[in-house]
Phi, psi and omega in degrees: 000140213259106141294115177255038197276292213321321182287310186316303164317330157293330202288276167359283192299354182274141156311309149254123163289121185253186148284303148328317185261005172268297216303334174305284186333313213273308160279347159297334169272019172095355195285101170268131134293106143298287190261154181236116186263145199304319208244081139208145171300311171260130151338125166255341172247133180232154175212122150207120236053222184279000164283142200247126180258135148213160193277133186206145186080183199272291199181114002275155182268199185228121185264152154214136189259120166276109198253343169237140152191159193225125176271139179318147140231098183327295190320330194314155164301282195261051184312348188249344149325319185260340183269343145340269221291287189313340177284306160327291174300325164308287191312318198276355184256354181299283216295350179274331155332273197311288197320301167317314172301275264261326186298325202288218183286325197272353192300008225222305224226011157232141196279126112002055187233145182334328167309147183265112183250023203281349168089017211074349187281169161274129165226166238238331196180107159217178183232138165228183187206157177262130150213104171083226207236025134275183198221128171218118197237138165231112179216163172269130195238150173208077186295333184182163192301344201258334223261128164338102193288171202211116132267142177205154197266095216233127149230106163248177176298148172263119175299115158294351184312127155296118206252138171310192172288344211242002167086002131319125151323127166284000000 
C-alpha cells in the first residue's frame, strides 16, 4: 500500500489547497496526471502504483488518496455477505493507515478532536485528525452498490463556518 504521509506533509505546509499547488505537490512527489477536466488548469485524476489520487472541487480543493480497494461483484452467491467481508478487510487495514499518519511525518502536528469532521460523507470506519487549519481523514467508504469499497486518506480545508444546535451551516 502506497505510503502518503510525505505529500499529506506537504499538502499541510499550503497556505491554500489550490488545485495547481496540489497538481505540484503531486507531481513533484512521482504522482501522472491521467484525466484533465477540460474547465480546470491541472490533472484531476492522479496513479501511482496501485494508487489513485483526486483532486476535487475549484479552490480551495479537496485531495482524497485512494489506498485500497475492491470491486463489488453483483455475481457473488451471498452479496451482503461478501461486501460484510470487504468492509471487514478495508476496516482492518484503516488502523495500520493511521499508525503510519500518527507515526509518520505529520504525527507531531495533527489533533485529536471531539467534532464530526467527516464533512457530512458516510463512512463505514474513521479516523480524523485537525492539523492547522485543515481536516486529515483517513476512512473506509462504500459510496454506492456500483461504486468500490475504499480506503482512503482526505485532506481538505477545515470550514470554520459556524453550526446551530442541529448541526446546519449558519
Amino acid at each position: 500500500m502506497v505510503d502518503v504521509s510525505a505529500e499529506l506533509g506537504q499538502l499541510s505546509e499550503l497556505d491554500e489547497l489550490t488545485g495547481p499547488a496540489v497538481a505540484a505537490v503531486l507531481d513533484a512527489s512521482g504522482w501522472e496526471g491521467e484525466r484533465r477536466n477540460p474547465a480546470k488548469q491541472w490533472a484531476t485524476t492522479w496513479r501511482r502504483d496501485d494508487a489513485h489520487a483526486w483532486i476535487q472541487g475549484d479552490g480551495p480543493v479537496e485531495v482524497e488518496f485512494t489506498l485500497w480497494y475492491r470491486e463489488v461483484e453483483d455475481e457473488r452467491p451471498d452479496p451482503d455477505t461478501y461486501i460484510d467481508e470487504l468492509y471487514d478487510l478495508a476496516s482492518a487495514e484503516l488502523p495500520r493507515v493511521v499508525a503510519q499518519l500518527e507515526s509518520g511525518v505529520l504525527g507531531a502536528r495533527i489533533e485529536a478532536v471531539d467534532e464530526d469532521l467527516t464533512d457530512g460523507a458516510d463512512y463505514i470506519d474513521h479516523t480524523a485528525w485537525r492539523i492547522a487549519d485543515k481536516v486529515l481523514l483517513a476512512g473506509v467508504k462504500h459510496d454506492d452498490t456500483d461504486a468500490p469499497v475504499q480506503l482512503v486518506v482526505v485532506m481538505r480545508g477545515y470550514d470554520t463556518a459556524e453550526q446551530d444546535d442541529a448541526g446546519e451551516w449558519l
